[in-house]
C-alpha positions in Angstrom: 0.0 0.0 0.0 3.1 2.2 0.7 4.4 2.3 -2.6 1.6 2.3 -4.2 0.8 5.6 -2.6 4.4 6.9 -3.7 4.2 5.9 -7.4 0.8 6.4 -8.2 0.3 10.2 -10.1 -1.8 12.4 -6.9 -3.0 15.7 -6.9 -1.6 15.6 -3.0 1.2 14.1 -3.1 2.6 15.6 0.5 -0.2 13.6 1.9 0.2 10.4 0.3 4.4 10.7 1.4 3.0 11.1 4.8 0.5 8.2 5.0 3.1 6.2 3.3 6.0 7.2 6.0 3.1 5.9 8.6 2.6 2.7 7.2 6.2 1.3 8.9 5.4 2.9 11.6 2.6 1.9 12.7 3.3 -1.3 11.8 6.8 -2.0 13.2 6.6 0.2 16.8 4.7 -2.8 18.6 7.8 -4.5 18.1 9.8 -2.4 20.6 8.2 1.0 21.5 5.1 -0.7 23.3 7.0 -4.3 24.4 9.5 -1.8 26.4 6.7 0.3 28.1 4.2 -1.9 28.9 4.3 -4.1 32.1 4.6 -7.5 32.3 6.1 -7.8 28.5 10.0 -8.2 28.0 11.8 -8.7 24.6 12.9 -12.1 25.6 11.2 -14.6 23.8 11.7 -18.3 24.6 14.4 -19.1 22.2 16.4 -22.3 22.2 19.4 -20.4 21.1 21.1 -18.0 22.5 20.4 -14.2 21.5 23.1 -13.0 19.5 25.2 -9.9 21.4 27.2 -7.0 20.0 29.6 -5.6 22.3 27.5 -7.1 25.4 24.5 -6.3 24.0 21.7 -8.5 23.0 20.5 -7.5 20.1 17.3 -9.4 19.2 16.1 -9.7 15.1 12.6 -8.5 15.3 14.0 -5.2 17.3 16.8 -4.8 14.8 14.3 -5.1 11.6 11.6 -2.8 13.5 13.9 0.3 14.2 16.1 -0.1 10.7 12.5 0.3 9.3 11.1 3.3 11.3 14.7 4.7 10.4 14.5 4.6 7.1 10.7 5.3 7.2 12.1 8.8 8.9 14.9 9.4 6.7 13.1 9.1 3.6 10.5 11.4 4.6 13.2 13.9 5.4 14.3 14.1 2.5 11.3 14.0 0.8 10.5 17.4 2.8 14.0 18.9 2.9 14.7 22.5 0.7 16.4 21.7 -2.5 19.9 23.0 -2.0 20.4 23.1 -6.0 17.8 25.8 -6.6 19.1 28.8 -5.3 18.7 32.1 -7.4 21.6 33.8 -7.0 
């Protein structure tokens, strides 16, 4: 649904950048925004394996998926509302 609001023609096209930057959002926070603030829930999950650590730090794959994609959900609509620099009237 994402793309298709960023490649089909609009005659709002600020609005359709905007629901599209949303979409990841909403989707991906429940991953880690509401599991951290909620009691009761952890981001441990029963796992047979260990979970894998960068410099002492766990670093569990659905967080690490859910916060790239916010990320780049931010970014890109950043730049989508950032002044073009290669305009300027001199």
């Amino acid at each position: 649904m994402a793309l298709w609001l960023l490649w089909r023609r609009s005659a709002e096209p600020t609005i359709a950048v905007t629901v599209a930057t949303l979409v990841p959002i909403i989707f991906w926070s429940p991953f880690f925004f509401v599991t951290t603030v909620m009691p009761g829930m952890s981001l441990q999950a029963d796992l047979k394996e260990a979970v894998p650590q960068v410099a002492g730090i766990p670093i569990y794959p659905n967080v690490a998926v859910a916060t790239i994609s916010v990320i780049l959900a931010l970014i890109g609509y950043g730049l989508y509302n950032a002044p073009d620099s290669g305009d300027s009237e001199a």
